[in-house]
C-alpha positions in Angstrom: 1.1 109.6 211.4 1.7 110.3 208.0 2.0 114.1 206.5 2.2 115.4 203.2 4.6 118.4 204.4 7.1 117.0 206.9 9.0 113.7 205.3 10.9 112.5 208.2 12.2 109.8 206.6 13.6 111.5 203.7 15.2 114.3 205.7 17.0 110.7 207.8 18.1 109.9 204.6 19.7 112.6 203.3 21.6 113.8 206.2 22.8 110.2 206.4 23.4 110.6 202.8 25.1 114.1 203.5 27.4 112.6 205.9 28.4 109.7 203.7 29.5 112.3 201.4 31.5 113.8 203.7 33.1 111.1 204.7 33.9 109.9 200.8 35.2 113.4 200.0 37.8 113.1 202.8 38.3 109.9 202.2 39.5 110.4 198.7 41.6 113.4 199.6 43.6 111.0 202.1 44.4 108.9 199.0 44.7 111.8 196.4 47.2 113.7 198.7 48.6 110.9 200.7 48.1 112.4 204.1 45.5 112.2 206.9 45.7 115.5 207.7 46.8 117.9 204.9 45.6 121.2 206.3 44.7 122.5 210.3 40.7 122.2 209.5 41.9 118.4 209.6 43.9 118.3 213.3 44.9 121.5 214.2 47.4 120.8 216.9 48.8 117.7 215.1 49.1 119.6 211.7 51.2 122.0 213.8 53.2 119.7 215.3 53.8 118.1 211.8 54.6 121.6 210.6 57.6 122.8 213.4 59.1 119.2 213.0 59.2 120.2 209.1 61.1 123.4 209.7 63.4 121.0 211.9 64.1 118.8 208.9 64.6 121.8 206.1 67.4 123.3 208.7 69.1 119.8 209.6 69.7 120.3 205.3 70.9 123.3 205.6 73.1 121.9 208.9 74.2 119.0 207.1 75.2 120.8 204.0 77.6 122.9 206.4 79.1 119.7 208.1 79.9 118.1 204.2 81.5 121.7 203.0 83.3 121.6 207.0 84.5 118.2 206.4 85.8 118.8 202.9 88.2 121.8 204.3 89.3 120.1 207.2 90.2 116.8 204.9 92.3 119.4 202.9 94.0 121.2 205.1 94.7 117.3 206.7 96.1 116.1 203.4 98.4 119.2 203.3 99.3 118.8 207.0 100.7 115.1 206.0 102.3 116.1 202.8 104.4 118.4 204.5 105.2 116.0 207.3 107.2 113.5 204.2 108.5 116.7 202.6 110.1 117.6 206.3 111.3 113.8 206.8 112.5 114.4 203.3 114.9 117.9 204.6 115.7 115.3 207.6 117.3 113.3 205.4 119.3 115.9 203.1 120.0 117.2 206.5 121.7 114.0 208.6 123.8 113.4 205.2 125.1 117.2 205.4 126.6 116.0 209.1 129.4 113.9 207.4 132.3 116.2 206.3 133.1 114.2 202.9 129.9 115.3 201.3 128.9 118.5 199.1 126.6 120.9 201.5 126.1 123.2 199.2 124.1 120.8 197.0 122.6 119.7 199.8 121.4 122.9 200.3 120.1 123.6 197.3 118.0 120.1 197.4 116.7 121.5 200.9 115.4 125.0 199.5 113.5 123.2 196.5 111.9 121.1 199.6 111.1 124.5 201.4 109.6 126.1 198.4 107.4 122.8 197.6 106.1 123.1 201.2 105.4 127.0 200.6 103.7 126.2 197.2 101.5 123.2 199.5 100.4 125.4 202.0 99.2 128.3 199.7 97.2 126.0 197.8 95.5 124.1 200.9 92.4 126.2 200.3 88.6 124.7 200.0 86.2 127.3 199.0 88.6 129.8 199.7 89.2 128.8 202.9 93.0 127.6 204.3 93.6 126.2 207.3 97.1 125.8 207.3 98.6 129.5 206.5 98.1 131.5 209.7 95.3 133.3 208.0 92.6 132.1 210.6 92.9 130.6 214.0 89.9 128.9 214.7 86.9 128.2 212.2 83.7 127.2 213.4 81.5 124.4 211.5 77.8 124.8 211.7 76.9 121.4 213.4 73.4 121.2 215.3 70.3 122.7 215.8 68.7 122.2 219.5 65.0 123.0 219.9 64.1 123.6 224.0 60.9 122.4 225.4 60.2 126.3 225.9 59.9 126.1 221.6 63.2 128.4 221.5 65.8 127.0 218.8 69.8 127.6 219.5 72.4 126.3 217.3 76.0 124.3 218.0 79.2 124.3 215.9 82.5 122.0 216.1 85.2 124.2 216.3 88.6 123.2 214.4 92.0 124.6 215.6 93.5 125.8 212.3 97.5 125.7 211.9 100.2 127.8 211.0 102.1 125.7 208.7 103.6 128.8 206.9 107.3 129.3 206.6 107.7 132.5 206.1 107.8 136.0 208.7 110.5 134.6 211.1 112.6 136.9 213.0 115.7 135.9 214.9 116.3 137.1 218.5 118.5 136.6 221.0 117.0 134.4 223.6 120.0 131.9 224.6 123.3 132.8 225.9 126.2 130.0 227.0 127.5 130.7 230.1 129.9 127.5 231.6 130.3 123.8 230.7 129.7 121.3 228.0 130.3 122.2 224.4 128.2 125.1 222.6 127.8 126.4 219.6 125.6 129.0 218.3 124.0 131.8 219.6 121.1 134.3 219.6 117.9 132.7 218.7 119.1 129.0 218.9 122.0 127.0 220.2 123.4 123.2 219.7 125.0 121.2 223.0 126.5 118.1 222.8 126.2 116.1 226.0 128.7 112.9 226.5 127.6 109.8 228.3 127.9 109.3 231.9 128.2 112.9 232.7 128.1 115.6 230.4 126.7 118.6 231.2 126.0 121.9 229.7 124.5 125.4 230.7 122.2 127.6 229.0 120.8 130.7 230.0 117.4 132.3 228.7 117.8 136.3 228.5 116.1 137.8 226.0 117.5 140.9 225.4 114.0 142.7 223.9 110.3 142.5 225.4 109.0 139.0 224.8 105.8 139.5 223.0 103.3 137.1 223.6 103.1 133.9 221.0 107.4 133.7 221.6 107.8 130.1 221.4 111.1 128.6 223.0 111.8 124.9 222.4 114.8 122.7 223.5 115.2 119.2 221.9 116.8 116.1 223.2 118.0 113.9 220.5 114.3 113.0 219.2 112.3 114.7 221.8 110.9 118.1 222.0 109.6 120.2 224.8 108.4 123.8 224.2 107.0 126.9 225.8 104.8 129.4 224.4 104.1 132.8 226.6 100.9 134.0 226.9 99.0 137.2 227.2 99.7 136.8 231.1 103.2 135.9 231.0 104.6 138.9 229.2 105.8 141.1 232.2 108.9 142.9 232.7 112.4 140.7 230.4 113.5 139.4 234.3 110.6 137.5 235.1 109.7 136.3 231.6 112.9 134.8 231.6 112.3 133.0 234.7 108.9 131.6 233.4 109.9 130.4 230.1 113.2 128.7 231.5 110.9 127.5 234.7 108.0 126.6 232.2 111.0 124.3 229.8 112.1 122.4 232.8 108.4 121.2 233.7 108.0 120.8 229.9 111.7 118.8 229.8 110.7 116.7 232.6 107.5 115.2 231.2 109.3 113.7 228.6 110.5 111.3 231.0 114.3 110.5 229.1 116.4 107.9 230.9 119.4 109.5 232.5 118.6 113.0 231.7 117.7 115.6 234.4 117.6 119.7 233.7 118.0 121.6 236.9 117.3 125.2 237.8 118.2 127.3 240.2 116.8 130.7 241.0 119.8 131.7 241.9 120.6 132.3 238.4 117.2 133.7 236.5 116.7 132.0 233.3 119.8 129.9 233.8 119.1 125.8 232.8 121.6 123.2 233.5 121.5 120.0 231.5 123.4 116.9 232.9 123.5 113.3 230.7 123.8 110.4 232.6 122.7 107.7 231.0 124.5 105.5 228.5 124.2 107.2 225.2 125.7 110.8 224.1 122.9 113.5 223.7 122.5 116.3 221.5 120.7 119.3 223.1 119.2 122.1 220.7 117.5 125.2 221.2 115.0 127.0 219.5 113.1 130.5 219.2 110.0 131.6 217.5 108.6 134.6 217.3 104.8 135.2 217.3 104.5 136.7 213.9 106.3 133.9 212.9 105.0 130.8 210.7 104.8 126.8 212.6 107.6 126.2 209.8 109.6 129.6 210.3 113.0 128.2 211.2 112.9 126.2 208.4 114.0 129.4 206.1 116.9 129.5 208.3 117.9 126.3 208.0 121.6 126.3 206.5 124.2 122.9 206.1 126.7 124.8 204.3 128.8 124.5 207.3 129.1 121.9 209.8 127.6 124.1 212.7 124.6 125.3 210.8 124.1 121.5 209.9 124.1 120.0 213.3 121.8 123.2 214.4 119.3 122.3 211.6 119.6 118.5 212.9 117.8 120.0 216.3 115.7 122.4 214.5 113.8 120.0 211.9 113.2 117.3 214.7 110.3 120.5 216.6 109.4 121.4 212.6 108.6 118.0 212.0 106.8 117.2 215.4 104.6 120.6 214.7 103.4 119.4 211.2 102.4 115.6 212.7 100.4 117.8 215.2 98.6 119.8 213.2 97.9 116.6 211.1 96.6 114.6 214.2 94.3 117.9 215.1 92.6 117.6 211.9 92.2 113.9 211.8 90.5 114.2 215.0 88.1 117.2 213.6 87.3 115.6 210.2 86.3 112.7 212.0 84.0 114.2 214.4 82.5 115.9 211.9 81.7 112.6 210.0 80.1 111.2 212.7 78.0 114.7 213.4 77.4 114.7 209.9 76.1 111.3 210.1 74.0 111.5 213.1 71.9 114.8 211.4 71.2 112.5 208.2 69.8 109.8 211.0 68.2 112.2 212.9 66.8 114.0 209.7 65.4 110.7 208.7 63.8 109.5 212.5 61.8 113.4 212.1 60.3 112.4 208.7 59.4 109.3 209.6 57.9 111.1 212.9 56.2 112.9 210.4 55.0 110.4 208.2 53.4 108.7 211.2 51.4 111.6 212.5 49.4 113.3 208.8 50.3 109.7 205.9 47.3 108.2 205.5 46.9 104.3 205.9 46.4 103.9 202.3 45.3 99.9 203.0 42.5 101.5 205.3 41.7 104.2 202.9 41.1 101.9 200.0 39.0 99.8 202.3 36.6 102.8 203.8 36.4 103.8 200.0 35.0 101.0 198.8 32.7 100.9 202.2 31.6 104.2 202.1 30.4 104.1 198.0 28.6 101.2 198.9 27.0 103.3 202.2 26.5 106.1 199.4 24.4 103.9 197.0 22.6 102.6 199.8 21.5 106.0 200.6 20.4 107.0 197.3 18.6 103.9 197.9 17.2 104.7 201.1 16.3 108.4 200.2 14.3 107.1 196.8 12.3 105.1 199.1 11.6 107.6 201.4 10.6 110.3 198.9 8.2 107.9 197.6 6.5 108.0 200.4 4.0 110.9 200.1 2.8 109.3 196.7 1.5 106.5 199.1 -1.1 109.0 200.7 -2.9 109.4 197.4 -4.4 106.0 197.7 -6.3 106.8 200.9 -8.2 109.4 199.0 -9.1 107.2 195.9 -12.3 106.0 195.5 
């Protein structure tokens, strides 16, 4: 049936036609934008997916900005932490040629405090963005170094922390810690002490008595020719002078005796609080040294005491530069292993960074191969339904020639 006021054709055609152009104007926002879906009229849950995984990349920036500025510190505070290991070999060195009697120690000397005041100048200046690791100023620093979304949607964050160093030389305070009692040679007193043990037999006693409180952070080392043990006290250890004394000369034996040195054995006997006994049996002569620390005190403290003017102040600093040296290759290894753990966090966020976008890319880029392709479909579709619509409008024109005579 035809009729002059319903055109069902012509309303076919142009929603057809409507729908084309729907299709043509998305179409060419995919290619004009780049992106499927630009906005949440497009895919609402997919645009905010796209969106939180977004705010993921901007703060794995911000995170691996922090790990490159973390990194940067730690390699300065490592390159200071090695330079003052060859300035200390450097003091060894002035100091083994003060042990022969034919030589000047007071020039010596003098070559060893221009060492000490190059270290000083090193670790003032072993700052990055105001920030030293190496002067006792801090004691740990954490490095901003992940950011962990949960399934729940809640974000937390994770840092590397780096053990800073106390490479400072300066705040030491002398106390009496060691006192000779019988056997063995001796010398020295107070906060450090020098025993030479012959082969096959020597022996020597020592007795820790500290005639003050021990203060937590007291450091107490006793080296072997070139092996150090040590004992720091801790909060929990500082108890009455009697039984700290026990614990730190208890806590050097167990130290001693890891270091596993042929012919050597370090008795004690509680008998005696705070009393050690060192015996050499083995084949070579030893030296035994002590050393204290207080806890205000820098890593490189006893090194301001250090004095080869005489022969017994030489062959004490022999002992003492041995721990000094040991405590800067330490605090050198610690930030090796830090700076390199952040490189490889540092890393693994620019990775990860990249794997989101890309995440990203694949759920709102448009195909821009199938865009150009439904383009050039859909303006055909659209001239076909000008087309069709032309046609179909025509159609009520057609009903005049039933009423023409």
């Amino acid at each position: 049936m035809s009729s002059i006021l319903t055109n069902t054709s012509s309303m076919i055609a142009l929603q057809t036609l409507r729908g084309v152009k729907d299709n043509l104007n998305k179409t060419q926002a995919e290619i004009s934008t780049g992106k499927s879906i630009s906005s949440a009229k497009d895919n609402s849950a997919v645009w905010a997916i796209s969106k939180v995984m977004e705010s993921d990349v901007s703060g794995f920036k911000a995170i691996s900005s922090s790990l490159s500025l973390g990194g940067s510190t730690v390699a300065v505070a490592r390159k200071a932490a090695e330079t003052v290991t060859d300035l200390l070999q450097n003091v060894k060195g002035k100091i083994v040629a003060a042990q022969e009697s034919n030589v000047d120690r007071v020039k010596i000397q003098t070559d060893i405090d221009t060492l000490t005041a190059q270290i000083k100048t090193v670790v003032g200046s072993a700052q990055f963005n105001g920030l030293n690791l190496v002067d006792g100023s801090h004691s740990t620093v954490d490095v901003l170094a992940s950011l962990d979304r949960q399934s729940s949607g809640s974000v937390t964050t994770s840092s590397i922390t780096v053990n800073a160093q106390n490479l400072s030389t300066g705040a030491y305070s002398a106390k009496d810690v060691f006192s000779a009692t019988t056997g063995g040679t001796i010398s020295g007193a107070g906060d450090n002490f020098v025993a030479t043990l012959n082969a096959a037999g020597g022996s020597a006693n020592v007795t820790i008595a500290n005639a003050t409180t021990w203060a937590a952070g007291d450091k107490v080392s006793i080296a072997i020719g070139n092996k150090t043990a040590s004992y720091t006290l801790t909060a929990n250890d500082v108890l009455a002078a009697s039984t700290a004394d026990d614990l730190v000369a208890v806590g050097l034996k167990n130290s001693i005796d890891k270091l596993g040195i042929a012919g050597f054995k370090v008795d004690y006997s509680s008998a005696n609080p705070g009393r050690l006994v060192f015996t050499n049996s083995g084949t070579k002569d030893l030296s035994v040294t002590g050393q204290f620390s207080n806890a205000s005190a820098g890593g490189l403290g006893v090194l301001s005491t250090v004095n080869v003017s005489t022969a017994s102040g030489a062959l004490t600093a022999l002992g003492n530069i041995e721990s000094l040296i040991q405590t800067s290759i330490n605090a050198a290894a610690e930030f090796g292993s830090a700076e390199g753990r952040i490189n490889i966090q540092n890393n693994f966020v620019m990775s990860l960074s990249d794997s989101l976008k890309s995440g990203i890319g694949s759920l709102v880029d448009a195909d821009m191969e199938e865009a150009s392709a439904r383009l050039q479909a859909l303006q055909v579709q659209q001239q076909l339904g000008v087309q069709s619509l032309s046609i179909a409008n025509q159609a009520p024109q057609n009903i005049l020639s039933l009423f023409r005579g």
